[in-house]
Structures are given as C-alpha cells and as structure tokens.
C-alpha positions in Angstrom: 73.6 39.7 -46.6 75.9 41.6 -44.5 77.4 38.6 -43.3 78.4 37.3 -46.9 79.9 40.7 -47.6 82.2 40.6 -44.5 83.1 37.1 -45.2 84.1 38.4 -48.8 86.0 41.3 -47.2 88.2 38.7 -45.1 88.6 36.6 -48.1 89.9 39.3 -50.4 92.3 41.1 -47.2 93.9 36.8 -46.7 93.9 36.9 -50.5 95.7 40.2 -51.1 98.1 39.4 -47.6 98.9 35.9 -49.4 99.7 37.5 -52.6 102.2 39.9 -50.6 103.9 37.5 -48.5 104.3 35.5 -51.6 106.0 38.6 -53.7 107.7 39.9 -50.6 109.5 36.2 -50.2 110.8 36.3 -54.2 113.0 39.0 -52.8 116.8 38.2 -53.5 118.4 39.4 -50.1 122.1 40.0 -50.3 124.8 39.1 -47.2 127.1 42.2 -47.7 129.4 39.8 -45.1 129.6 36.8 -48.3 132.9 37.1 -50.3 132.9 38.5 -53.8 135.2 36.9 -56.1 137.6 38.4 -58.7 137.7 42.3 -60.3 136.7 43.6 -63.6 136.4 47.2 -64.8 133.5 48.2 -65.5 132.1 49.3 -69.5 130.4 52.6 -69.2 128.9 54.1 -72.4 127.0 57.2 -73.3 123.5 57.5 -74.2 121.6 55.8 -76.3 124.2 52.5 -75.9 123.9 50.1 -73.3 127.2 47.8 -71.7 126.8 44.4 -71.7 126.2 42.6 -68.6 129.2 41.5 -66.3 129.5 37.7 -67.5 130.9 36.6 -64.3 129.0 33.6 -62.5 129.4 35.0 -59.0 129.5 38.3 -57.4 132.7 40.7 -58.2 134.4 43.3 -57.6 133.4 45.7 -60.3 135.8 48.9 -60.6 134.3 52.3 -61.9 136.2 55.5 -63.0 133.8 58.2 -63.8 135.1 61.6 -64.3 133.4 65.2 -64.0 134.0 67.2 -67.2 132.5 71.1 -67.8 132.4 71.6 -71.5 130.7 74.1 -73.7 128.5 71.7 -75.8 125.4 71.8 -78.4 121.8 72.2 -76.5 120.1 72.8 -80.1 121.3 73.9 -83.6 122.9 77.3 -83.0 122.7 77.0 -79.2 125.9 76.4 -77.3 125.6 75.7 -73.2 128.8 75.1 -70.7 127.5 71.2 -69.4 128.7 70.2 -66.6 129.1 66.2 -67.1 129.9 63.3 -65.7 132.3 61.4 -68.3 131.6 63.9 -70.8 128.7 63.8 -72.0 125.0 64.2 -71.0 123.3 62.3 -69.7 126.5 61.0 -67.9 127.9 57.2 -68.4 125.6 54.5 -68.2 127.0 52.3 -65.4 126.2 48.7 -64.7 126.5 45.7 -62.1 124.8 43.0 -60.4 122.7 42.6 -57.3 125.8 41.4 -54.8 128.5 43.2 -56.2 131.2 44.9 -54.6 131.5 48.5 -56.4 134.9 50.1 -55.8 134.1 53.5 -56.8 136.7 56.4 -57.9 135.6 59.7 -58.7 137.6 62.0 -60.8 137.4 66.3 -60.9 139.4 67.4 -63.9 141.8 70.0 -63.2 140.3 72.1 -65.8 137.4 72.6 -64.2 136.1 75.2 -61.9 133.7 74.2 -59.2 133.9 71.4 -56.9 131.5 68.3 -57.4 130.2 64.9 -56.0 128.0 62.3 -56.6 124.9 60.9 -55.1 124.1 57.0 -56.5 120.5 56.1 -55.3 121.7 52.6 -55.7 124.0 53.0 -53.0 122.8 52.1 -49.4 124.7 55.0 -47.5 125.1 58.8 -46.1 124.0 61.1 -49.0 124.5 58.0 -51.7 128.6 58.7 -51.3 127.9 62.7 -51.6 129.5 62.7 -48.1 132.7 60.5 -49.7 132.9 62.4 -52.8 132.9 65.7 -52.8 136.2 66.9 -54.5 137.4 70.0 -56.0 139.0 70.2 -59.4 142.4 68.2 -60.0 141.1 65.8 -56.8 139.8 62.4 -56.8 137.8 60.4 -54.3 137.6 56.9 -53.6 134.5 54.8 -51.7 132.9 51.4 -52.2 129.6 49.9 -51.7 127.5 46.9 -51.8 124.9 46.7 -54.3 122.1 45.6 -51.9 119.3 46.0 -53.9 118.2 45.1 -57.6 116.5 47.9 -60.0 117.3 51.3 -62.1 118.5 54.1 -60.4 119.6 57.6 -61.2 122.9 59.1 -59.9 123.8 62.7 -59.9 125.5 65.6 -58.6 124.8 66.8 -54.7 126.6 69.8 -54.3 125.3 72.6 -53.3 123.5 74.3 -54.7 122.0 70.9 -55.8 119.4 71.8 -58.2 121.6 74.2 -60.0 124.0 71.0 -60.6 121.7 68.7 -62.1 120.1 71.4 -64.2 123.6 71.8 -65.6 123.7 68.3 -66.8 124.8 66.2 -64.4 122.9 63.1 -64.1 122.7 59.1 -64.9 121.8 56.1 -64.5 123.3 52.6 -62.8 121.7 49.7 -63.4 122.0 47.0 -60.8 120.6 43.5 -62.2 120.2 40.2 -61.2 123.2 38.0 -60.5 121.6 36.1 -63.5 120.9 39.0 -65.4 117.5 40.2 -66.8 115.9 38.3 -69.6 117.5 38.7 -73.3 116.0 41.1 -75.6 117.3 42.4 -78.8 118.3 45.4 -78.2 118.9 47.6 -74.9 118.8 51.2 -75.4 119.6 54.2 -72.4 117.2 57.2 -72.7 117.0 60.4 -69.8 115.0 62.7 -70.1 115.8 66.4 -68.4 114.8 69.8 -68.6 117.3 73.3 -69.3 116.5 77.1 -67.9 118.3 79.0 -70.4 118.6 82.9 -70.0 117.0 83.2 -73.8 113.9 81.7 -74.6 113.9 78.2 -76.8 115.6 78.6 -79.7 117.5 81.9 -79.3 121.2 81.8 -81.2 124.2 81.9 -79.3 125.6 80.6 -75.9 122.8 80.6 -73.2 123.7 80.6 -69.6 122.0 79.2 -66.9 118.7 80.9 -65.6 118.3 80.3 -61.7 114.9 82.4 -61.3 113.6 80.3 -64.0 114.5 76.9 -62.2 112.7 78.6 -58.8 110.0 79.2 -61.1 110.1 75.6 -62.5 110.0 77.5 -65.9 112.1 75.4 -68.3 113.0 76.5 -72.1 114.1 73.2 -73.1 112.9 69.8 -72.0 114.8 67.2 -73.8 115.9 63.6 -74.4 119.8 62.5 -74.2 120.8 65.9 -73.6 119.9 68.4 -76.6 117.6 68.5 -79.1 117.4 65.9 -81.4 119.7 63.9 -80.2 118.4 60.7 -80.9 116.4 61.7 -84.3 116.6 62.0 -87.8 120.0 60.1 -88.2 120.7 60.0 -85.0 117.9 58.1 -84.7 118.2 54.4 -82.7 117.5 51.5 -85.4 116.3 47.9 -85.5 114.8 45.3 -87.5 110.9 44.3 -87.5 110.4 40.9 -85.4 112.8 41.9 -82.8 112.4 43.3 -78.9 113.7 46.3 -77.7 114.5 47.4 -74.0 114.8 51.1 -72.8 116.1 52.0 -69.6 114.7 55.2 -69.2 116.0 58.1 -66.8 114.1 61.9 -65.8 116.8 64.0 -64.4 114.6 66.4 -64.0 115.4 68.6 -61.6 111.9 69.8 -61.3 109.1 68.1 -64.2 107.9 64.5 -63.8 107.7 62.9 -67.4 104.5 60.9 -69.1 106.8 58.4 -71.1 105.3 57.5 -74.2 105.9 55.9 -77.3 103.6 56.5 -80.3 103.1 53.5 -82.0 103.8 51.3 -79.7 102.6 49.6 -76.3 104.8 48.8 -73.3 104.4 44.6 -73.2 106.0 45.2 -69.6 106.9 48.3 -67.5 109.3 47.8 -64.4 107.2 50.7 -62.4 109.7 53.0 -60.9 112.7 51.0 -62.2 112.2 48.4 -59.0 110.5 44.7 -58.9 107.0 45.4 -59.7 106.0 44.8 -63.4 103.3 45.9 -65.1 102.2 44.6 -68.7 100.3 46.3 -71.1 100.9 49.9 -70.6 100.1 53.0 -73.0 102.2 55.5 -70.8 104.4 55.2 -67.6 105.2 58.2 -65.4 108.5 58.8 -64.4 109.5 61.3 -61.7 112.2 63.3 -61.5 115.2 61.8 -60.1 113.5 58.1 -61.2 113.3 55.7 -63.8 111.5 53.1 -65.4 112.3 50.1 -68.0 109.7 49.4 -70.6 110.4 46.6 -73.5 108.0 46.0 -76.4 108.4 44.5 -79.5 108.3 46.0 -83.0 105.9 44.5 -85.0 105.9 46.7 -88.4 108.2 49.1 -89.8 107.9 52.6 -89.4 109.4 55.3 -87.0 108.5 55.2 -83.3 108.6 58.4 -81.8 109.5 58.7 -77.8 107.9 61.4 -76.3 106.9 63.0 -72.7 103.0 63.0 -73.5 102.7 66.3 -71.8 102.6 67.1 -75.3 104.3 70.7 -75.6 106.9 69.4 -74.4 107.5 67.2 -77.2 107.0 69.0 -80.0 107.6 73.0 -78.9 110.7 72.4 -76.4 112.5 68.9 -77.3 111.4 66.3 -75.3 111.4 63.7 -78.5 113.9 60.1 -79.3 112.9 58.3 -81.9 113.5 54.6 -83.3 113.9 53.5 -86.2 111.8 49.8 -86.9 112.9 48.5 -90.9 111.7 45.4 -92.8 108.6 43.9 -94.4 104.9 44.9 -93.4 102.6 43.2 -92.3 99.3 44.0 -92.9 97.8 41.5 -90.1 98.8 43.7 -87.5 98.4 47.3 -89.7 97.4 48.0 -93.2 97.8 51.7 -93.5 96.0 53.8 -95.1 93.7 51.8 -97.3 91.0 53.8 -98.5 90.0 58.2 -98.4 87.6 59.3 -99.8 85.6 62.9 -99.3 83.3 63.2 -96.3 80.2 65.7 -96.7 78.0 65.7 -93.6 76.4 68.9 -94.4 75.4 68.3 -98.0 76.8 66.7 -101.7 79.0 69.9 -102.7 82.6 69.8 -101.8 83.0 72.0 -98.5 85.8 74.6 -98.7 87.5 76.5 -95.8 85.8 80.9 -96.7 88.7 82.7 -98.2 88.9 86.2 -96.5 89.5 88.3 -100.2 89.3 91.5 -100.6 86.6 93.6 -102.2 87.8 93.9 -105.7 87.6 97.9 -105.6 89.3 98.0 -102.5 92.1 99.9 -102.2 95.4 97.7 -102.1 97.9 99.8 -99.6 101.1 97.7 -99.5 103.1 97.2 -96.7 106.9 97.7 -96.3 109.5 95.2 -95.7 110.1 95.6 -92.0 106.3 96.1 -92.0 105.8 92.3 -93.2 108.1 90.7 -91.3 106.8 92.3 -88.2 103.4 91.2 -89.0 104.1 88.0 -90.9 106.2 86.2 -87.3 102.8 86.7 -85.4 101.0 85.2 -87.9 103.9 82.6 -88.1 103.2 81.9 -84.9 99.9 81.6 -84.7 99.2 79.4 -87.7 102.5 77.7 -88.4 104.7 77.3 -84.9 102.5 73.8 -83.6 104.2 71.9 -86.6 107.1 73.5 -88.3 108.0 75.4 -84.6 109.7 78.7 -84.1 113.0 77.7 -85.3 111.4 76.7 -88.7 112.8 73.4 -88.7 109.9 71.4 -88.4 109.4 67.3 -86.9 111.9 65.1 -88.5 109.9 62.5 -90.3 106.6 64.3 -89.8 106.8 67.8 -90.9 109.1 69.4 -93.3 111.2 72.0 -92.3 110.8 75.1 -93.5 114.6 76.9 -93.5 116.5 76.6 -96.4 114.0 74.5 -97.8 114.9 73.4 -101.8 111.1 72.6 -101.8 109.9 75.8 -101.5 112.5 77.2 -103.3 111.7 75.4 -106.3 108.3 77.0 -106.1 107.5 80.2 -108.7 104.5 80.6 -106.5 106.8 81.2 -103.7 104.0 79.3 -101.8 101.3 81.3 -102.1 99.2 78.2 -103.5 100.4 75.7 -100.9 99.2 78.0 -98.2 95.6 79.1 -100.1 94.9 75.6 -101.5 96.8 73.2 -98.9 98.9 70.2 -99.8 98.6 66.5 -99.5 100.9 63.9 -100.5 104.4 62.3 -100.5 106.8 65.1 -101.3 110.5 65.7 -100.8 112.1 68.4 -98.9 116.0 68.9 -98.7 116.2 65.2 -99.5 113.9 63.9 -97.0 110.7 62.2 -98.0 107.7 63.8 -96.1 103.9 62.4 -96.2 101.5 64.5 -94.7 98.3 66.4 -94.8 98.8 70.8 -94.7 95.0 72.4 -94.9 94.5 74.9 -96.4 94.8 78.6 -93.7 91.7 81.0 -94.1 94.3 84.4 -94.3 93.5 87.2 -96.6 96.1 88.2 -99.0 97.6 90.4 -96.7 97.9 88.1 -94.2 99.2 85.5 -96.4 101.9 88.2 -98.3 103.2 88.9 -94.3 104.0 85.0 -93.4 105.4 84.2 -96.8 107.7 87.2 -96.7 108.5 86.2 -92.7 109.4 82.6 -94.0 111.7 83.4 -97.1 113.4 85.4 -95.2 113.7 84.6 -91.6 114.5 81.0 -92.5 117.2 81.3 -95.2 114.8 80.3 -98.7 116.3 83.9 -100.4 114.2 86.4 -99.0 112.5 89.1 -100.9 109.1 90.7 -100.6 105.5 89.4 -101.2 103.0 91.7 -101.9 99.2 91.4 -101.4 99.0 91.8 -105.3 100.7 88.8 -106.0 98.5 86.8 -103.9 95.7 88.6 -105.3 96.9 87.7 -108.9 97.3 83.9 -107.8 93.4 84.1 -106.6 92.3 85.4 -109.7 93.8 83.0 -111.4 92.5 79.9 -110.4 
C-alpha cells in the first residue's frame, strides 16, 4: 500500500514538473539586442476607454508624452479635491504597447504646478521603474526609454517621496503591454482602477477636502472609489453594450493601502488573467486585486440588465464608492434568466398574514411634541440607523437600485409626506426624479415619534421643502387606516 502511494506521489510531482516545463516554454522571450522597426505615437485615453492596439506587424518604436497636471477636481457631488494627475485626469492615461517594443518615454511637469514628480512603470525592467530617470520639478521634462521585456497589465505611478502621499493624491495608471499579435478580439475593452481617498472630513462632507496623512498611516480611507470619484462610471456615466457581445476590463487598484475583491453582480468572469500576467483562470465569481496590481477579466453578457462592479468588501461599495456599472440592452432571454415569475405570501408560522408590531402609543398617553431642532437632532440618528445601508448619508441613494431621497418629486408629491410609505412599506415599479426604480422597502417598526423625527430629518436635510412632522400626524395616519 505504501508503495502504490509513493509511486502516485512520483507520478503526480513528473506530472505537475511536465505541466510547468510545458507553460514555462510558451514564454515569448524578447532580444532587447533585435531591431525595432518604424515610430508611432502612442493613443492614450482616460478611463473607462481603451486605445486600440498598435497595428504594426513588427516591433516599434512607440513614443509616449504623458504630463503631470494638479487640478482641483470633483471626488463626489459637493466635494472638491486638488488631484494630482498624470494627463489630467484620474486614474491617469491608459497607455499601451506590445511585448518587444521600444518605449521612448517623455515625462512632462507643468509649470503650474507646485511639487516635483516622477514616475515608476512596473512594466519597465529598470532602477525604480524610471523613478530614478524621471524625477522633474515643475516646468521640466524628462526623457528615458525602455524595452518592454515582458507581456501583462501593469500599474504605473508616482515615486516621490513621500510616495504614499502621491498616489493617494491620484496619481496612478495602467500600461498594458500585449502580445506582438495582440490579445484575442472581444467587443468591447473597458479601463477600470480602483483607489482609495483620506479626506480631512468624513464621506460626504461639502466643500474642498484636503488630504488626511494620519488617516493614510491609519489605513483609514473616507472614500474608496472606481475611476476616480464617485459615480463616475454610473447612472449616465454608465459604460454600455449590447446583449450577445463580450466585454474585456482591464482593471487597476491603486490603492495605496486596501487590496480589492473585484466583483461583478450578475455576471461571472469566463477568464481571469490572475495578477494581470500569463496565468488564466476560467470560471471565477471574484478576483483579488492588490494594491499596486491588476487583473483582466472578460465575460460575456448574456441578458440585459445593469451589471454593477463592485469591491465585494461590501461597505465599500455601497457606503464609500467603490461601484462602475455597465449597461447590457437588447432582448431577454428567458433560457438563461426569467425574472421574477411567480410571489406569493409565505406563512411558516400559521395562515394569517404576519405583520412587523407597530410600537403605538397608548391612546391616553400624553403626546409632548418635540421642537424643530429637537427632530432633526433625533430624526439623523434614526436616519442612520434605519435608512443610511440603502439610500446612504448623502441621501442620494444606488442609482438603479434605490431611489434617492434629496429633492425627490416622489416624495414630494406625497400629502402623506411619507408617513405611509415608512408605516406600511412599498413595493413596486415607481418613478423618482425621472428614474424608474423597482424595489422592495419593508415596512420600519418606529413609533410615531420616531417616525415624525426621520420624516422631518429627510424633508429637510435633503432639499424635499422642509417643514415639521409631528407625532399627531402620524398618529392621525394610524387611526386612519
């Protein structure tokens, strides 16, 4: 018996060493000493667009001019940040070559700026990437070149001291280096880069925010994000295709500090490029991505509906930013997903209809009404506890999920001013600020007080015309029904 098991042992270590040899000799190796031929300029783009391959036969010179911009820009809706870019715009340019090429590489500090800056390519084989060859201070430019030795996704950003405080600014990318051949056509090819902001308010807060460098030590960060800000790539900003057709995302972390669970819901990875390199996986749920690495995922879209691109640490998504979505339009089809077919109630505890317990006063009770600045006090705790996972703290809600709550012509419109939607729940397609919304609200076990606080906290922090709720009008509503 033993002897079977170590003969299995050797079998499975010559099959594994075989397999290796076999992956390790599909390796493209490049002679840095073979001639390139011709010079082309290479097409950078910001996020989400991709350039289209260099259609050259044979390995080229490929020129890139890349330059370091600091500009106040949007991080959310009311919330301004001084960015510090590369072309512009964060995540910086999306840069692309071949395996082979000869990258002639100028670096540009514009003389507006204020601090010096470099950049650190983990495609390139060399001291510090070209940090050492690049660090310029504003109104200079550098020049270096380098082979692209080897094939894959890699990020690029700033080195300068002090580094982390650079990339948390915004400056960070990525450069594809692809086969001489190219990879495989898909559809569409989208960039996506994930990174994280420590802002000296907390998420949300109006205003210009500045940089917070104890809450980067403390790897603390109020905004984790995709393409830069929030929302960038949602609602209409949202990236679109058709049903039927493949999609490719090279995807980016910047970090500087959180490694990313990449995930799209309602949809699987066909194949995963692990760590942006060689390997491929198929048939993946969720990829990790750390920071300062990448990954490529394609899939195709099957059935129409909105795909939502998330880091699956989950808060992340939904309370600080870390959401892209695509947009998949065109004709169902039911052999893959029906949607919802049949509801109908559940009772596991018995045949009458179960109901959340109201907490109502005592008829004879005593009503003592609060004041103004009392409710709203009260009513954002309550906010927060039973209303911040899905509309958040800035009242805006998850496009295509749930409806926002500020300035909302849907609540508005109601004489109620809600008091029924939040005793009674609400269920069904419905139309906020001209946005269809489809979802399920329960109904929220609060007593009339309770209910009076939020209701006054929501007309009025979030634009719908203020005014006061009292406990007597939801009282009256009770009664009734």
């Amino acid at each position: 018996m033993k002897t079977k098991n170590f003969l299995n042992i050797i079998f499975i270590l010559l099959l594994v060493s075989i397999i290796s040899c076999n992956q390790k000799s599909e390796r493209t190796i490049v002679d840095p000493d073979e001639e390139v031929k011709g010079v082309v300029h290479a097409e950078l783009t910001d996020a989400p667009l991709v350039p289209p391959r260099i259609p050259n036969k044979s390995n080229t010179k490929v020129i890139v001019n890349l330059e370091i911009i600091e500009k106040e820009m949007r991080l959310a809706d009311g919330v301004d940040y001084t960015f510090w870019t590369f072309g512009g715009s964060v995540p910086g340019k999306f840069i692309r070559v071949r395996q082979g090429d000869l990258v002639e590489f100028h670096l540009h500090n514009h003389p507006d700026n204020l601090l010096p800056h470099n950049i650190d390519l983990h495609a390139v084989t060399g001291p510090g990437g070209g940090a050492e060859a690049s660090l310029i201070a504003p109104g200079k430019s550098a020049q270096f070149s380098f082979r692209a030795l080897n094939q894959g996704l890699y990020v690029y950003h700033c080195a300068t001291a002090p580094v982390g405080m650079h990339i948390a600014n915004g400056m960070y990318g990525l450069i594809l280096v692809e086969p001489l051949e190219g990879l495989p056509p898909v559809d569409h090819e989208f960039y996506v880069m994930q990174s994280e902001f420590y802002t000296s308010g907390n998420y949300g807060d109006r205003g210009h925010q500045d940089f917070d460098m104890q809450k980067a030590f403390d790897e603390r960060p109020d905004y984790v994000v995709m393409n830069g800000s929030v929302g960038a790539n949602t609602g209409e900003n949202a990236m679109m295709v058709q049903v039927g057709e493949t999609v490719r995302l090279f995807l980016g972390n910047g970090g500087p500090n959180l490694v990313s669970s990449f995930h799209a819901i309602g949809e699987i990875f066909d194949k995963v490029y692990v760590e942006g390199g060689t390997l491929i996986n198929h048939d993946v749920q969720t990829t990790l991505i750390p920071a300062g690495g990448s990954a490529i995922v394609e899939f195709k879209c099957e059935v129409p509906g909105t795909l939502h691109l998330v880091d699956h640490s989950i808060f992340r998504a939904f309370n600080k930013g870390a959401i892209a979505q695509i947009k998949v339009v065109g004709d169902e089809n039911h052999q893959v997903f029906t949607g919802l077919e049949k509801e109908e109630v559940y009772l596991p505890e018995g045949t009458a209809i179960q109901k959340i317990s109201k907490k109502t006063e005592p008829s004879d009770a005593v009503m003592i009404e609060l004041s103004h600045e009392e409710r709203m006090e009260a009513g954002e705790k309550l906010y927060k506890q039973n209303c911040l996972a899905c509309h958040m703290d800035h009242g805006k809600g998850i496009p295509g999920t749930f409806p926002p709550l500020v300035n909302s012509d849907f609540l508005q419109a109601r004489a109620d001013k809600g008091i029924g939607i939040v005793l009674e729940g609400l269920q069904g397609e419905i139309t906020v600020n001209g946005e269809k919304y489809n979802n399920i609200m329960p109904a929220v076990s609060l007593s009339d007080d309770q209910v009076a606080s939020i209701l006054t906290y929501i007309h009025n922090n979030f634009d719908n015309g203020g005014g006061l709720v009292k406990a007597a009008d939801v009282k009256a509503w009770r009664e009734q029904k």
